[in-house]
C-alpha positions in Angstrom: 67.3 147.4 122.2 64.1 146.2 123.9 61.0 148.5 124.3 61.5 148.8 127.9 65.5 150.3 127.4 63.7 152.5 124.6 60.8 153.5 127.2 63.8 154.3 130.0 66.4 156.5 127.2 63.1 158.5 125.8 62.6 159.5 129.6 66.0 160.4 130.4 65.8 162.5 127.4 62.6 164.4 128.2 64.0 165.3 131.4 67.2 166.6 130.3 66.0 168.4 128.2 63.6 170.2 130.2 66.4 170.7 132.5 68.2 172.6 130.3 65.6 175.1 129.4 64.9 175.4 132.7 68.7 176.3 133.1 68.7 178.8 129.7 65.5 180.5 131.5 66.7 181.8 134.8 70.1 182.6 132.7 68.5 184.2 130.8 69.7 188.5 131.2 67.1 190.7 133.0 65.9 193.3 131.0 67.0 197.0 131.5 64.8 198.9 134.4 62.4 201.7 132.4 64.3 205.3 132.4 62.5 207.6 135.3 61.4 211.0 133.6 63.5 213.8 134.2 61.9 216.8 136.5 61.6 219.6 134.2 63.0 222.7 134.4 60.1 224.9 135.5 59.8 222.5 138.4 63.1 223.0 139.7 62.5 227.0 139.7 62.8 228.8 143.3 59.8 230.3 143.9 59.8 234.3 144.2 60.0 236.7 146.7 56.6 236.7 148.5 55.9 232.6 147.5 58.9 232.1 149.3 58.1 234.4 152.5 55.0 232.6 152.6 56.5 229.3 152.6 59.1 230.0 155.7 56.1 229.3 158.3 57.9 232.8 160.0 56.5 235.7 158.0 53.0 235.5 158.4 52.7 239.0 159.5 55.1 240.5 156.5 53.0 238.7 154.1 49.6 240.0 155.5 50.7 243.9 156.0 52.5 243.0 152.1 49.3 242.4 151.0 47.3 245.1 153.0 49.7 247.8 151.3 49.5 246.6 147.9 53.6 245.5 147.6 52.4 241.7 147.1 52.1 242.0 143.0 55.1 244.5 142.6 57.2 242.0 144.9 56.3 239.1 142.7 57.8 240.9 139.5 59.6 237.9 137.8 61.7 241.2 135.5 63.0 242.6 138.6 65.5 242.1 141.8 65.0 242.2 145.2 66.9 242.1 148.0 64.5 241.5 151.4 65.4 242.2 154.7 62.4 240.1 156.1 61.2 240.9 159.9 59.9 237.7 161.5 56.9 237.3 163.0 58.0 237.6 166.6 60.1 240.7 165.7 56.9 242.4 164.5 55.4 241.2 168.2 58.0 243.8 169.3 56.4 246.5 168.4 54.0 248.2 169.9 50.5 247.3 169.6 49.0 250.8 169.3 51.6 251.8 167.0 51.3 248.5 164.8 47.2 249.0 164.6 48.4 252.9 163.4 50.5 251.1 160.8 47.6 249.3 159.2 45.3 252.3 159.2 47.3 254.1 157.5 48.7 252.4 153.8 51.0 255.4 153.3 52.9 254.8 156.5 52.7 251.2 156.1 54.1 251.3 152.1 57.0 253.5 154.0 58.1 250.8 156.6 57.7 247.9 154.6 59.3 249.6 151.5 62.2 250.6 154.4 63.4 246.8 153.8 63.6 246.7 150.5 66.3 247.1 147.5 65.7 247.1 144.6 67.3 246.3 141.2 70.1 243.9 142.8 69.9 240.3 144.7 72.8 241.5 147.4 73.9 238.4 148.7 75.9 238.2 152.8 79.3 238.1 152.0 78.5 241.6 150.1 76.6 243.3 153.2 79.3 242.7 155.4 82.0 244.5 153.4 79.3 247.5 153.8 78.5 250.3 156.0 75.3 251.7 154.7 73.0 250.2 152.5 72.2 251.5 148.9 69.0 253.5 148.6 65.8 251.3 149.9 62.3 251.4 147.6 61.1 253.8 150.6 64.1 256.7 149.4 66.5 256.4 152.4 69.4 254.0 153.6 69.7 251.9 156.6 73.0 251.4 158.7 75.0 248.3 158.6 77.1 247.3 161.4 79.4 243.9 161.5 80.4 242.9 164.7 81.6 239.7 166.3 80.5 238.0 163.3 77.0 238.9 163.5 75.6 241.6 161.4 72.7 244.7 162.5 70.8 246.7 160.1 69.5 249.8 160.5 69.1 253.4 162.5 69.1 255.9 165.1 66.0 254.5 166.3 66.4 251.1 166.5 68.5 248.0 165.4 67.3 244.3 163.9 70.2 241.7 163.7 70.6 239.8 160.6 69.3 235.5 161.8 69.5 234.0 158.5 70.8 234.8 154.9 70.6 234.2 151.3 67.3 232.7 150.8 67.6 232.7 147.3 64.4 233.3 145.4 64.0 233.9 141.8 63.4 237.5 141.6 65.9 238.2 144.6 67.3 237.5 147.7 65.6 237.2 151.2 68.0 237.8 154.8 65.7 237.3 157.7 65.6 240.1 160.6 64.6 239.8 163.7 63.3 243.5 164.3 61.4 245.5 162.1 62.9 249.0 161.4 61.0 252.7 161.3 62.2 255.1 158.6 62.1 258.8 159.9 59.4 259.9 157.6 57.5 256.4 158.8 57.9 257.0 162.7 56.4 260.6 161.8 53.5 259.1 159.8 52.6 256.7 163.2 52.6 259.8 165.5 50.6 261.7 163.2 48.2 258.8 163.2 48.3 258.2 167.2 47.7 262.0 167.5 44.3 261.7 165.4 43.3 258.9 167.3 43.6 260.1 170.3 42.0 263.5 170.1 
């Protein structure tokens, strides 16, 4: 074989053979994608009662008068229940104005009304307040009527009525059905006259 055959084999060689680990390279298997972390538990938690209120953009106004009568800490209680029947912000523009400023003058009669929406020791979820006719006792001491009608459910008394807009906002320490009224307990509505009557004399 003469030297220039030799020269002409050796190339055909060298470039098959960098051919073929050219081949064997993009053959080669992909290596497995890195595992994501897991989110852990804590950070799938609900958040509780009043973190959730606070989060709805809607109950500005329960949160504030919450924290103006003290409630905010016991409402935040990750060892109990709660169920909240939470007035929006536009049902508390319902009331009126003079007896709303009465309301936030006076903590006791405050405590009353927003205690007035409140169970406690259970998280009772819709499909149990419709089979019911009367709440169980509030945090304030007294019940609240519940009437089912058409599909649509209204809460509370002789002197006024909120309907039920959304429910079972589940929270970790309880349950949250949003309202749009705001209901008066007797003893409250007496507190707010009482009040009115002071101021004006």
């Amino acid at each position: 074989m003469t030297v220039k055959n030799l020269l002409v084999l050796a190339a055909a060689l060298s470039m098959s053979g960098a051919a073929f680990a050219q081949d064997k390279k993009e053959t080669a298997p992909a290596k497995p994608e890195a595992k994501q972390p897991e989110m852990k538990k804590d950070e799938k938690a609900a958040k509780n009662i009043v973190e959730t209120a606070m989060g709805t953009g809607m109950h500005t106004t329960l949160c504030g008068l919450l924290k103006e009568a003290g409630l905010v800490e016991a409402l935040s209680d990750s060892k109990e229940k709660f169920t909240v029947f939470a007035p929006t912000d536009d049902a508390f523009k319902k009331v009126d104005a003079k007896a709303l400023a009465s309301l936030k003058a006076d903590k006791k009669a405050l405590t009353k009304v927003l205690t007035f929406h409140v169970i406690k020791g259970a998280a009772v979820m819709a499909k149990d307040v419709v089979t019911m006719k009367e709440s169980v006792a509030t945090i304030e001491g007294s019940k609240f009527n519940i009437v089912v009608k058409d599909g649509k459910v209204s809460i509370g008394n002789s002197k006024g009525m909120a309907n039920v807009i959304k429910t079972d906002v589940v929270c970790s320490n309880g349950v949250i059905h949003v309202i749009d009224g705001v209901m008066m307990a007797e003893d409250a509505k007496k507190e707010v006259k009482k009040e009115e009557t002071k101021k004006g004399s």
